[in-house]
Backbone as a chain_set.jsonl record, in Angstrom:
{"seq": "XXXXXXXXXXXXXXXXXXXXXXXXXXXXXXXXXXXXXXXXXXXXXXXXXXXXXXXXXXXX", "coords": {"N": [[106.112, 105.365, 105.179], [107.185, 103.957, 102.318], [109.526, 100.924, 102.363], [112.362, 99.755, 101.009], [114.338, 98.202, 98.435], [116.799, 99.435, 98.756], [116.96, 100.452, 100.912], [116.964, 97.957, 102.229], [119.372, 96.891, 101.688], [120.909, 98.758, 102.702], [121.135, 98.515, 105.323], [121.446, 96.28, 105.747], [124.273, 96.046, 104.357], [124.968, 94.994, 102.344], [125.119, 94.722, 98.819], [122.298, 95.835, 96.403], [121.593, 94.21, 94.309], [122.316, 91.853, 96.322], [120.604, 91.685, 98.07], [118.202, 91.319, 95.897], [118.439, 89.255, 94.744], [118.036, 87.304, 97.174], [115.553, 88.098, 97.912], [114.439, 86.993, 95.688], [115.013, 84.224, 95.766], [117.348, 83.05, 94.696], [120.06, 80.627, 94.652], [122.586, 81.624, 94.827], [124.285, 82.787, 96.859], [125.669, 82.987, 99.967], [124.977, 81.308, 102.858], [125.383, 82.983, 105.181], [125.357, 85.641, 104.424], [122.848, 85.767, 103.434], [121.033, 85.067, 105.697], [121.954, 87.622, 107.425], [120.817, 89.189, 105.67], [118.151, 88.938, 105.431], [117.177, 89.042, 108.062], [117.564, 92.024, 108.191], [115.349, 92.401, 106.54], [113.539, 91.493, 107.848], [113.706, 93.503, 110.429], [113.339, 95.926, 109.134], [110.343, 95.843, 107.493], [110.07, 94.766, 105.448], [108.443, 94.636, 102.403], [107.707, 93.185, 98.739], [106.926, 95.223, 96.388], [104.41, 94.576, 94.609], [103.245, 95.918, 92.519], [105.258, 96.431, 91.302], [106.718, 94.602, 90.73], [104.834, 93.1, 88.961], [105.24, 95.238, 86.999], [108.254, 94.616, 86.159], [108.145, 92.244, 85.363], [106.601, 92.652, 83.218], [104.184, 91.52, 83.488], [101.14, 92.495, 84.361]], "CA": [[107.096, 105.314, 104.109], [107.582, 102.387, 101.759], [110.831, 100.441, 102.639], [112.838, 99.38, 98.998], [115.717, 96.92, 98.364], [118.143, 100.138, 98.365], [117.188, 100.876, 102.552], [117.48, 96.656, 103.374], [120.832, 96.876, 101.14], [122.267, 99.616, 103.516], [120.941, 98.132, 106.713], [122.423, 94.704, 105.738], [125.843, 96.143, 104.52], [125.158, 94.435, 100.682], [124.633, 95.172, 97.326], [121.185, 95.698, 96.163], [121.804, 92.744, 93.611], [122.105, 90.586, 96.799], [119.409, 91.638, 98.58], [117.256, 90.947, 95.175], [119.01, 87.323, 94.851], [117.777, 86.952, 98.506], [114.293, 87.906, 97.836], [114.096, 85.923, 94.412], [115.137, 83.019, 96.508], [118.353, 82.904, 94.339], [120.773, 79.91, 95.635], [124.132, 81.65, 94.621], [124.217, 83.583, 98.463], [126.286, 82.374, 101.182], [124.428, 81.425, 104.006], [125.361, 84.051, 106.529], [124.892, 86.852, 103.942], [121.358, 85.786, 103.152], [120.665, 85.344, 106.669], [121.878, 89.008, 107.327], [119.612, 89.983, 104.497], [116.602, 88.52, 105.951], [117.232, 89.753, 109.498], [117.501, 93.677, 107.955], [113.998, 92.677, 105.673], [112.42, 91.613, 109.349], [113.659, 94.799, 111.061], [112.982, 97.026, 108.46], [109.563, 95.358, 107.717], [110.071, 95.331, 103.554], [107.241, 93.849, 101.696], [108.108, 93.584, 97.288], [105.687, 96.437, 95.589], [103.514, 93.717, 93.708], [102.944, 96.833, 91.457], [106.83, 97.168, 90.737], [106.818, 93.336, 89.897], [104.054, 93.202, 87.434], [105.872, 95.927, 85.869], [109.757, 94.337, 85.596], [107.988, 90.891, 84.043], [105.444, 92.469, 82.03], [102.448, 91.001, 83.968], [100.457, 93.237, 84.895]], "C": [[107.361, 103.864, 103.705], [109.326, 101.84, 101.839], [111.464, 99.718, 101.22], [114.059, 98.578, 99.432], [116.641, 98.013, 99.007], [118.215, 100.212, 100.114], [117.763, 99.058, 102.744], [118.927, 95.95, 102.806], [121.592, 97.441, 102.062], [121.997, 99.118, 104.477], [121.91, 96.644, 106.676], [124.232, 95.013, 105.365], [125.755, 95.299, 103.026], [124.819, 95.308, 99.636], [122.773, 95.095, 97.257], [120.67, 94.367, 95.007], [121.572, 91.724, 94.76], [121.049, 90.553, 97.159], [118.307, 90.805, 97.523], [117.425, 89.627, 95.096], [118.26, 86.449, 95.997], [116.477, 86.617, 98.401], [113.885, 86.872, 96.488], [114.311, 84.387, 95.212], [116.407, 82.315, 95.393], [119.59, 82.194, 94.849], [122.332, 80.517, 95.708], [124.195, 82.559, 96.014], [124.399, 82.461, 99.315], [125.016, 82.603, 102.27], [124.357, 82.364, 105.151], [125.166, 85.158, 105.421], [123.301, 86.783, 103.643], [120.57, 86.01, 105.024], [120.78, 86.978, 107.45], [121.15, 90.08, 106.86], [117.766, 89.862, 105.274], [116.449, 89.305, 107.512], [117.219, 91.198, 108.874], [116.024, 93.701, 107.087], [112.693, 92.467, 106.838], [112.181, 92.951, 109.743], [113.0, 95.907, 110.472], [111.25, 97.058, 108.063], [109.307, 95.731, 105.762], [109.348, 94.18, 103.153], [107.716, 94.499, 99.909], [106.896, 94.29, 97.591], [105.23, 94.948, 94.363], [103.409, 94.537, 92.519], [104.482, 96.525, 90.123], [107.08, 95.688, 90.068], [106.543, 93.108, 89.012], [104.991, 93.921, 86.873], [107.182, 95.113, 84.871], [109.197, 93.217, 84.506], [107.194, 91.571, 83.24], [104.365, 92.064, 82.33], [102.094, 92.015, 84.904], [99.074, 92.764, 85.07]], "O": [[107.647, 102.901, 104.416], [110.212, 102.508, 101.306], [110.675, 99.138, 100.474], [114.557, 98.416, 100.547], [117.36, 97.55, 99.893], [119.305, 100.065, 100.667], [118.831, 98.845, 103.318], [119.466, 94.922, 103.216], [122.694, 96.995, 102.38], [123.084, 99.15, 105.053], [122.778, 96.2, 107.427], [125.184, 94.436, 105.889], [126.883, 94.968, 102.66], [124.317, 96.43, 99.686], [122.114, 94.368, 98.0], [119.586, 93.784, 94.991], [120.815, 90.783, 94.523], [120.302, 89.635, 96.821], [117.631, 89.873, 97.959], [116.507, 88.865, 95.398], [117.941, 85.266, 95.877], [116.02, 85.493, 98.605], [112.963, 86.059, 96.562], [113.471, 83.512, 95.003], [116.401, 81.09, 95.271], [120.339, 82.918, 95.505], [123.176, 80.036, 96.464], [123.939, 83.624, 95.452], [123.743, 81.43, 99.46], [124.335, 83.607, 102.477], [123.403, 82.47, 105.921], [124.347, 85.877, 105.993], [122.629, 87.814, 103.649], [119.799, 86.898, 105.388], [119.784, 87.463, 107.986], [120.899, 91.223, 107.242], [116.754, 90.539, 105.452], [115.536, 90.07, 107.821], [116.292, 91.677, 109.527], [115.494, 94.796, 106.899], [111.545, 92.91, 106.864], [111.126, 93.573, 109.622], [112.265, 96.696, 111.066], [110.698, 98.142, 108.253], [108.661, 96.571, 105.136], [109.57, 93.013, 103.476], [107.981, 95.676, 99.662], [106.104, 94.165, 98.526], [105.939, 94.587, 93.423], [103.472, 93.944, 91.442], [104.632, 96.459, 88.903], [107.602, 95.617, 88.956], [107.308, 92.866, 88.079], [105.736, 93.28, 86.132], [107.261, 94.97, 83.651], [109.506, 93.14, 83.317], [107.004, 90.908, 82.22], [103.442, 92.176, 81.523], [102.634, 92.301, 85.973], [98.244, 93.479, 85.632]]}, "num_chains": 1, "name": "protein.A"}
């Protein structure tokens, strides 16, 4: 089963906005919430969908 922002949102206890902030490498995230984020994208073992990317920008 593919792991998605919405599972390393509930494992971390955030929004799915932060999580994405997290993975964009977005600076507005407090230090201990990003770190929280990253520790639930280890555990969980969430890799982006390259597919789902191309799509949002348009590069495909």
């Amino acid at each position: 089963m593919n792991v998605t922002i919405y599972d390393v949102a509930r494992e971390a206890n955030v929004s799915m906005a932060t999580v994405s902030r997290v993975v964009n490498g977005n600076p507005n995230v407090k230090p201990s919430t990003r770190k929280k984020v990253l520790e639930a994208i280890e555990r969980l073992g969430y890799r982006p969908n390259a597919v789902a990317r191309g799509l949002a920008s348009k590069k495909t």
